[in-house]
C-alpha positions as CSV (number, residue, x, y, z in Angstrom):
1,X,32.5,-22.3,31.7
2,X,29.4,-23.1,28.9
3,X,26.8,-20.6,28.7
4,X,23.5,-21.6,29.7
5,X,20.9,-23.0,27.2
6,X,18.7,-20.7,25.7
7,X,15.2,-22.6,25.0
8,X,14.4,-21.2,21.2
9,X,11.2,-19.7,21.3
10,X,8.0,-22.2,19.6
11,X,7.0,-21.4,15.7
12,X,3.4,-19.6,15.8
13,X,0.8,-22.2,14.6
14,X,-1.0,-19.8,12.3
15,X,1.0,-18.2,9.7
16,X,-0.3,-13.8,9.3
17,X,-2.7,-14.2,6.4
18,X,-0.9,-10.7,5.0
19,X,2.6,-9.8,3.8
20,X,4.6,-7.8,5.8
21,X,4.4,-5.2,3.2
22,X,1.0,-4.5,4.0
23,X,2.8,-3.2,7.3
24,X,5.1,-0.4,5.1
25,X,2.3,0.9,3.3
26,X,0.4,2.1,6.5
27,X,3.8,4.3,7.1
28,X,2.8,8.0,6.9
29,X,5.6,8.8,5.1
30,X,5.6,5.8,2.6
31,X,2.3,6.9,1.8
32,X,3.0,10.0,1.0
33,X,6.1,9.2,-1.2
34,X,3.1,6.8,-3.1
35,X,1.1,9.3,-3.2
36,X,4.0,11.9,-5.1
37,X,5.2,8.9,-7.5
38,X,1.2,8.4,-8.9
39,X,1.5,12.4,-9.5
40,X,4.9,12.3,-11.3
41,X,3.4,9.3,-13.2
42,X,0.3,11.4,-14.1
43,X,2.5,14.3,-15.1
44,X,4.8,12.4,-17.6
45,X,1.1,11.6,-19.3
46,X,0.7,14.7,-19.4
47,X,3.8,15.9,-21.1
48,X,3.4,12.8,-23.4
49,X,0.1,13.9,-24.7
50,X,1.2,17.8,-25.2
51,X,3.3,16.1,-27.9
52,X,0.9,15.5,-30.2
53,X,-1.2,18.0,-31.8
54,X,-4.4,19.2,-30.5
55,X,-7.4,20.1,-32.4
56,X,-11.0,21.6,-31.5
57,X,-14.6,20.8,-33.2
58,X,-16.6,23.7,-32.4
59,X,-20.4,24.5,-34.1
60,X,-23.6,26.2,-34.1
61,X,-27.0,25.2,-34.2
62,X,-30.0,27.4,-35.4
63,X,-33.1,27.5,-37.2
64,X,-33.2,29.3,-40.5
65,X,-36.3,30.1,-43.4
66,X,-35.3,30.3,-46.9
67,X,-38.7,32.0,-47.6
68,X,-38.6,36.0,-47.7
69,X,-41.6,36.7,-47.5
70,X,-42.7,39.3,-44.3
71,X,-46.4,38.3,-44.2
């Protein structure tokens, strides 16, 4: 005996004007995995630029008189 026919169901006539992705990254946890791979990113930035050396210009700025005299 033949199964019955199954009717396949229509196409949609508008096609969803975002990716599914857009779905994932709603996901609690994807976010949060996201949000963990943009700090290890920043952190290897970090550790590249405690390669080079560092340096400091520091200064002072004040009024002086070349003229002794107390008068």
């Amino acid at each position: 005996m033949a199964a019955a026919a199954v009717r396949i169901p229509p196409i949609p006539g508008t096609v969803p004007r975002r990716p599914p992705s857009d779905l994932l990254e709603r996901r609690p946890d994807i976010r949060r995995a996201a949000a963990a791979l943009h700090a290890a990113t920043a952190n290897i930035g970090v550790a590249t630029s405690d390669l080079f050396p560092r340096f400091a210009l520091t200064g002072s700025l004040g009024v002086a008189s070349t003229d002794l005299d107390a008068s």
